[in-house]
C-alpha positions as CSV (number, residue, x, y, z in Angstrom):
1,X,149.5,145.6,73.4
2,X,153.0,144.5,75.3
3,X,151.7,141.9,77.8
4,X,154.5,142.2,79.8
5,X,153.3,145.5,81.3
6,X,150.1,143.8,82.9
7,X,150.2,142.7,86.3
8,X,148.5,141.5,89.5
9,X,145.2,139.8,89.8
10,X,142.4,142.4,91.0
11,X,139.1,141.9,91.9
12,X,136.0,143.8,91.6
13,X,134.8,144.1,95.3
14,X,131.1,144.9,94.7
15,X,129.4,146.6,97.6
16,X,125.9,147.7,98.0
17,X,124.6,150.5,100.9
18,X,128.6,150.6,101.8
19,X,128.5,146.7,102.6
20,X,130.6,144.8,101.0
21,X,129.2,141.7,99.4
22,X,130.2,137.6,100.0
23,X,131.3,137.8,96.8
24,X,134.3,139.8,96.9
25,X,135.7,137.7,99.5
26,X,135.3,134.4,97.8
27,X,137.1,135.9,94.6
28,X,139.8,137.4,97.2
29,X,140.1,133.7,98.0
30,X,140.7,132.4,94.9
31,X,142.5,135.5,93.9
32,X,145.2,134.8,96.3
33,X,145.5,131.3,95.0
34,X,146.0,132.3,91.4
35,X,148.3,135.7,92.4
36,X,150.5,133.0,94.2
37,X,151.3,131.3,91.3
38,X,152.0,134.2,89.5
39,X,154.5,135.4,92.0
40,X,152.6,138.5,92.3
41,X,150.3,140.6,94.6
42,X,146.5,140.7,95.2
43,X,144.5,144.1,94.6
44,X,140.7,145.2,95.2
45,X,139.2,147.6,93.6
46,X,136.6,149.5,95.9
47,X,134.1,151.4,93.8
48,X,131.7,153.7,95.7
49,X,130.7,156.7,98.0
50,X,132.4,157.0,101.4
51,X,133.7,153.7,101.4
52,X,137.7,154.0,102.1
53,X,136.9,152.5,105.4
54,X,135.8,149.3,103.8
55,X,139.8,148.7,102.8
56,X,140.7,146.9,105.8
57,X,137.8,144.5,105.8
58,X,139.0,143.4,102.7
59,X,142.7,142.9,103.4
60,X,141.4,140.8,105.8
61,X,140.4,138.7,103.4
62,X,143.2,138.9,100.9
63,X,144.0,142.4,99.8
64,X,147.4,143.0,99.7
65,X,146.1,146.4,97.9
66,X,143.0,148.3,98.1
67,X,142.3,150.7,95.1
68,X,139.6,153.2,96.2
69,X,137.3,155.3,93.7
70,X,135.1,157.5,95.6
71,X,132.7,159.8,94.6
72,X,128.9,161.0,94.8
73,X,128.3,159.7,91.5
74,X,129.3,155.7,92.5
75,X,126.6,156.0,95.8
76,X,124.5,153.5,94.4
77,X,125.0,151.3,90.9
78,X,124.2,152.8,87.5
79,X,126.8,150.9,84.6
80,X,127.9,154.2,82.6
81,X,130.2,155.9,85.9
82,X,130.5,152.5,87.1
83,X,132.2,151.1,83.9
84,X,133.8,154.6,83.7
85,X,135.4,154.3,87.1
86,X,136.6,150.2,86.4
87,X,137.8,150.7,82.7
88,X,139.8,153.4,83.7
89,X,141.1,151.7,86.8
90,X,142.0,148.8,84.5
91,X,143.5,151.2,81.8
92,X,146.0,153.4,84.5
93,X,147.1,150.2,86.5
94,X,147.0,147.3,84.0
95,X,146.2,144.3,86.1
96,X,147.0,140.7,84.1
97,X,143.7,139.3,85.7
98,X,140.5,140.9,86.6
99,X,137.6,139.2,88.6
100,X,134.1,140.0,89.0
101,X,131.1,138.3,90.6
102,X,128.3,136.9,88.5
103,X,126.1,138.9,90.2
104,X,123.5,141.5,88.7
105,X,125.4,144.0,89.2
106,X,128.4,141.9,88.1
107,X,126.8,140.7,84.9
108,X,125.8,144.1,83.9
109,X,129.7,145.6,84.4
110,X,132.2,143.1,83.7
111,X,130.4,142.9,79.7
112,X,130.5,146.4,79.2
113,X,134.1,146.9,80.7
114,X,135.7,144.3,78.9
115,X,134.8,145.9,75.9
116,X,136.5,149.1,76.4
117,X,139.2,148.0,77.6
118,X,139.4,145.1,74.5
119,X,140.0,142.4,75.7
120,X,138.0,138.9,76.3
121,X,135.5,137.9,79.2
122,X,134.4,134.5,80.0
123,X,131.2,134.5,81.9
124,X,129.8,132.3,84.9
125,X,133.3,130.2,85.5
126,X,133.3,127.2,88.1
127,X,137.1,126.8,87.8
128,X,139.7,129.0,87.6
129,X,143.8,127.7,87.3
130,X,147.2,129.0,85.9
131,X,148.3,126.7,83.2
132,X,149.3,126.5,79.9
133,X,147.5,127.1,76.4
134,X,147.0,125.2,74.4
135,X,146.3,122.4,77.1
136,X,148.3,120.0,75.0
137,X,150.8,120.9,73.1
138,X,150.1,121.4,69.6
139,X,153.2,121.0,67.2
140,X,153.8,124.2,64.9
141,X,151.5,126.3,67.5
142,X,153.1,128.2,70.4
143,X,152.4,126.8,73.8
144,X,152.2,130.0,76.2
145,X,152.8,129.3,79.9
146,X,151.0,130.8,83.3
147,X,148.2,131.7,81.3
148,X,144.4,132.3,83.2
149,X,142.4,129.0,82.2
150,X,138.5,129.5,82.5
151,X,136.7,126.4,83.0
152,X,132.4,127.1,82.7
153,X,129.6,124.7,81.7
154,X,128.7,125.3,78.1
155,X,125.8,124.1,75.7
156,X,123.4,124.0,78.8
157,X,125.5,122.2,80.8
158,X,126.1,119.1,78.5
159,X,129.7,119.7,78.2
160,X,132.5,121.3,80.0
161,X,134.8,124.3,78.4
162,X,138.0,125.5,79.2
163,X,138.7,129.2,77.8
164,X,142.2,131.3,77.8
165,X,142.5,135.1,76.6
166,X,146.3,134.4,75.7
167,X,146.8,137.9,73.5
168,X,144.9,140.4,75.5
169,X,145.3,141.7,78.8
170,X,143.6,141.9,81.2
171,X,142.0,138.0,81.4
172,X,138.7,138.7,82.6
173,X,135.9,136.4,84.2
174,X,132.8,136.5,86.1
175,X,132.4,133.5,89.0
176,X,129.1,133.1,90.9
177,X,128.7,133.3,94.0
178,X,129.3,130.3,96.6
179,X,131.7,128.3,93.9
180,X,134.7,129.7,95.0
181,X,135.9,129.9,98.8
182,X,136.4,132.2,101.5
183,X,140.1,132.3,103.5
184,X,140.0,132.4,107.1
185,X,140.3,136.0,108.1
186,X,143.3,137.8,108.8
187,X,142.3,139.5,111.8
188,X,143.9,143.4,112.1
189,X,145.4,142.7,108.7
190,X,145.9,146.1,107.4
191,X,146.1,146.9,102.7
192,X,148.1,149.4,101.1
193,X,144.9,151.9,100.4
194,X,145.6,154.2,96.9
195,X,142.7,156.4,96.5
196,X,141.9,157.3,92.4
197,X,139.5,159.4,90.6
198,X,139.1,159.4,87.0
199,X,136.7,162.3,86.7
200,X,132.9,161.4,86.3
201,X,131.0,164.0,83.6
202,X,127.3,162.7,83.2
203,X,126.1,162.6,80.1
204,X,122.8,161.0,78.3
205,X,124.2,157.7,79.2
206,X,123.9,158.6,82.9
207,X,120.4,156.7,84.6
208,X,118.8,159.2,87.1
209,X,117.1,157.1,90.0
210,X,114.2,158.0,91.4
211,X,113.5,155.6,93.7
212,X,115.0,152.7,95.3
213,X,112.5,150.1,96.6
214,X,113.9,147.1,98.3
215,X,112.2,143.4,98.3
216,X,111.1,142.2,102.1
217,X,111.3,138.6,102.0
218,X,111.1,136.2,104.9
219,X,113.4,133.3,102.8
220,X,116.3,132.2,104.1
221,X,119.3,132.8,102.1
222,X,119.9,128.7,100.7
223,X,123.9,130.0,100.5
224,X,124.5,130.6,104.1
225,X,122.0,127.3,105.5
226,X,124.3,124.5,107.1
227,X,121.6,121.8,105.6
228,X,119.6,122.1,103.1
229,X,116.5,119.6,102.2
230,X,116.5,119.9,98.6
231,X,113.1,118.6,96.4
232,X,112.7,117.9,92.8
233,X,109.8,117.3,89.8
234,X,109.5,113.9,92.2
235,X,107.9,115.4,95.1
236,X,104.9,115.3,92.8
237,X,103.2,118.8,93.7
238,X,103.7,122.0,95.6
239,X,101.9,120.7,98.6
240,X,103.9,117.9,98.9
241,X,107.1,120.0,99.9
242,X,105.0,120.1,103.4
243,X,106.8,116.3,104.1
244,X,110.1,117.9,103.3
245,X,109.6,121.2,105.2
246,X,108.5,118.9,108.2
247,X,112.0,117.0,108.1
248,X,113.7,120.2,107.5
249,X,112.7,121.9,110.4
250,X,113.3,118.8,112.5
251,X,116.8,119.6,111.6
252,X,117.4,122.5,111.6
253,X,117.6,123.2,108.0
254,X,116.3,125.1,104.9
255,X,114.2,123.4,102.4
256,X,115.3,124.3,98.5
257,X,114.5,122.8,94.9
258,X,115.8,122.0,91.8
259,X,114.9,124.2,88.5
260,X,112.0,121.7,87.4
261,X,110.1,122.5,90.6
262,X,111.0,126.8,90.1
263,X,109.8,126.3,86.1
264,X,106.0,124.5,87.5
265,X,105.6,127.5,90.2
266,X,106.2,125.2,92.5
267,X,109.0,127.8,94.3
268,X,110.2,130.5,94.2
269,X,113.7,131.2,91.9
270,X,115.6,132.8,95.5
271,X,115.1,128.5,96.5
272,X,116.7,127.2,93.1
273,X,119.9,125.2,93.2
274,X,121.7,124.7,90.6
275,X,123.4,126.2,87.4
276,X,120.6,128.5,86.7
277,X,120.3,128.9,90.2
278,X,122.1,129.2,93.8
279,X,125.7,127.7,94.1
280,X,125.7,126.0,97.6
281,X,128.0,123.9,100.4
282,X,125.8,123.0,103.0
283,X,127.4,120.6,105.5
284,X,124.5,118.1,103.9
285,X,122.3,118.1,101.3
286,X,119.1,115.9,100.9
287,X,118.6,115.4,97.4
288,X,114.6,114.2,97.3
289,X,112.7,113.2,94.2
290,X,115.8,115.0,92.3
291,X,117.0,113.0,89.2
292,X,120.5,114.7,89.5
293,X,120.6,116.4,85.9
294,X,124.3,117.7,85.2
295,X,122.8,121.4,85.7
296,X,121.8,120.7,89.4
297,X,124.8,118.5,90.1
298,X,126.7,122.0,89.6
299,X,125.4,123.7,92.2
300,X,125.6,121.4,95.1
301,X,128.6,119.2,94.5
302,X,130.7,120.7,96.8
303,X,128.0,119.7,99.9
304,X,130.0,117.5,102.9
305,X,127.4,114.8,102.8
306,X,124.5,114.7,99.9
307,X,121.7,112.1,100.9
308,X,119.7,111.0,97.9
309,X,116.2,109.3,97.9
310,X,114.9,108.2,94.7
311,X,112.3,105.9,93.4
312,X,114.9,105.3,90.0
313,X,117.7,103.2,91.2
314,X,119.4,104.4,87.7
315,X,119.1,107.7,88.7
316,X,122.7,110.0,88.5
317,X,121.9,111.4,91.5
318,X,123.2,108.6,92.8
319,X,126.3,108.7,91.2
320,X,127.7,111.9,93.5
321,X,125.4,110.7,96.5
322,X,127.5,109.7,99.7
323,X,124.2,108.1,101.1
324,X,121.4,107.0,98.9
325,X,117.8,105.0,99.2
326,X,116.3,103.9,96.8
327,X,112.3,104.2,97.1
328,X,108.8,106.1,98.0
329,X,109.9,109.4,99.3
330,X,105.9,109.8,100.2
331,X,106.7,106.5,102.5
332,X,110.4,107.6,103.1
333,X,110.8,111.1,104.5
334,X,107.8,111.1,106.9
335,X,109.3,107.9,108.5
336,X,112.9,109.6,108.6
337,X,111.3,112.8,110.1
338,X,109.4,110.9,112.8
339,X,112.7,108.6,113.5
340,X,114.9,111.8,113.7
341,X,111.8,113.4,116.4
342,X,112.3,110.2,118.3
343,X,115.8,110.3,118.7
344,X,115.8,114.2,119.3
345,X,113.2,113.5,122.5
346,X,114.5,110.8,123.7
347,X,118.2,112.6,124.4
């Protein structure tokens, strides 16, 4: 494999019913961060059924290229001609990096297509920088420059690694959703569209789908709320959330949980925050009756203002808190919610 023939970083713009998902335009985001760099260009790859007018969308987000596979057998996601369709894109082209988002259908593709295309994937990264590897130089050992480093929690969370794919091409990753950010959008930005068919014959490996039944849900996406009231194992029991859906309509917000809550049936999984769960940046974050584990810490770091109310002073939580009080959240939030009312009325 000559290395030097791989370049550009490309991203996997995953769309579903010819929308394109957040996704793709976080990882154009970081994408054009990385590309800069590099000195080199940014490219989407478009997989799908009439969807070449979906290019400029995503040059308004960062696509300095738009590489379009279109056919009937892309409509909707099934891994074999979806993997067909990537591999080969990956195989014609040769990008040096390829992104996907750790989504399902994300998780189900990037595996399979690093495989045939033999080279490495690291899975579910938080960070993502061009650097050198080995980190330190290491005498006797061959320190290669501008290489992808892959930062992702590892061992549960307990520790933090830091993975390169220095002698294969492409570097791949998977990134979930609401880690990375968004650019401001490039209104009328127009991409350089170059439209590519590698030939799809089913086979055995091909799912046929007989049905497509979509979940109706009245749950507020915990990714797009500005504040989010956030409960732990502390709240004590599923009817106690009531307190904290009481402050969080009195501002305006969305109440979510940690995993401890999700695991005692307390919630449902779409409400989880956390590693195992929903990456978020609400403009605050009310951490209640939440110890602050590593795991959850993950997934709501990047909040403008996290408020933390605990009855353990020695509680980590604390540690990443901009605001913290320490005591009853029973006594607590119903004195904050009626406080908040008061203020509200009285303007």
């Amino acid at each position: 494999m000559s290395l030097e023939e791989y370049k550009g970083v490309y991203v996997f713009a995953q769309q579903v019913d010819n929308e394109i998902s957040s996704i793709a335009f976080e990882l154009l985001g970081k994408a054009k961060d990385l590309a800069k760099d590099l000195s080199t260009d940014v490219t989407a790859v478009l997989l799908g059924s009439d969807v070449k007018n979906l290019a400029d969308k995503l040059a308004e987000y960062g696509a300095d290229k738009v590489i379009v596979v279109d056919d009937p057998e892309l409509k909707v996601y099934r891994t074999e001609p979806y993997a067909h369709a990537l591999a080969s894109v990956i195989n014609k082209y040769k990008p040096e990096i390829v992104l996907v988002g750790a989504t399902a259908i994300g998780r189900d593709l990037g595996p399979r297509v690093s495989a045939r295309v033999a080279t490495g994937l690291t899975a579910d990264c938080t960070v993502l920088e061009i650097g050198d590897f080995p980190l330190q130089a290491i005498p006797g050992q061959e320190q290669k420059h501008n290489q992808l480093l892959m930062t992702r929690p590892a061992f549960g969370g307990n520790t933090i690694a830091t993975i390169a794919c220095p002698d294969n091409r492409p570097q791949m990753a998977t990134v979930r959703a609401g880690v990375m950010q968004k650019i401001e959008p490039i209104k009328g930005a127009k991409a350089v569209v170059e439209e590519y068919n590698p030939g799809f014959t089913p086979d055995n490996k091909y799912v046929e789908i007989l049905d497509v039944v979509k979940a109706v849900t009245d749950t507020v996406d915990i990714m797009d709320a500005k504040i989010l009231v956030s409960g732990g194992r502390g709240v004590g029991s599923p009817e106690n959330f009531k307190i904290l859906e009481d402050l969080a309509a009195v501002l305006g917000g969305t109440v979510s949980c940690s995993r401890a809550v999700v695991d005692s049936g307390w919630k449902p999984k779409d409400l989880q925050v956390g590693q195992t769960g929903k990456t978020v940046r609400p403009n605050v974050y009310f951490a209640i009756g939440i110890s602050g584990a590593i795991q959850h810490v993950a997934g709501m770091e990047e909040s403008d203002i996290i408020i933390a109310i605990n009855k353990d002073a020695d509680a980590p939580i604390f540690d990443v808190a901009d605001y913290g009080i320490v005591g009853d959240l029973n006594k607590i939030v119903p004195k904050l919610t009626e406080s908040l009312k008061a203020e509200i009325a009285a303007k």
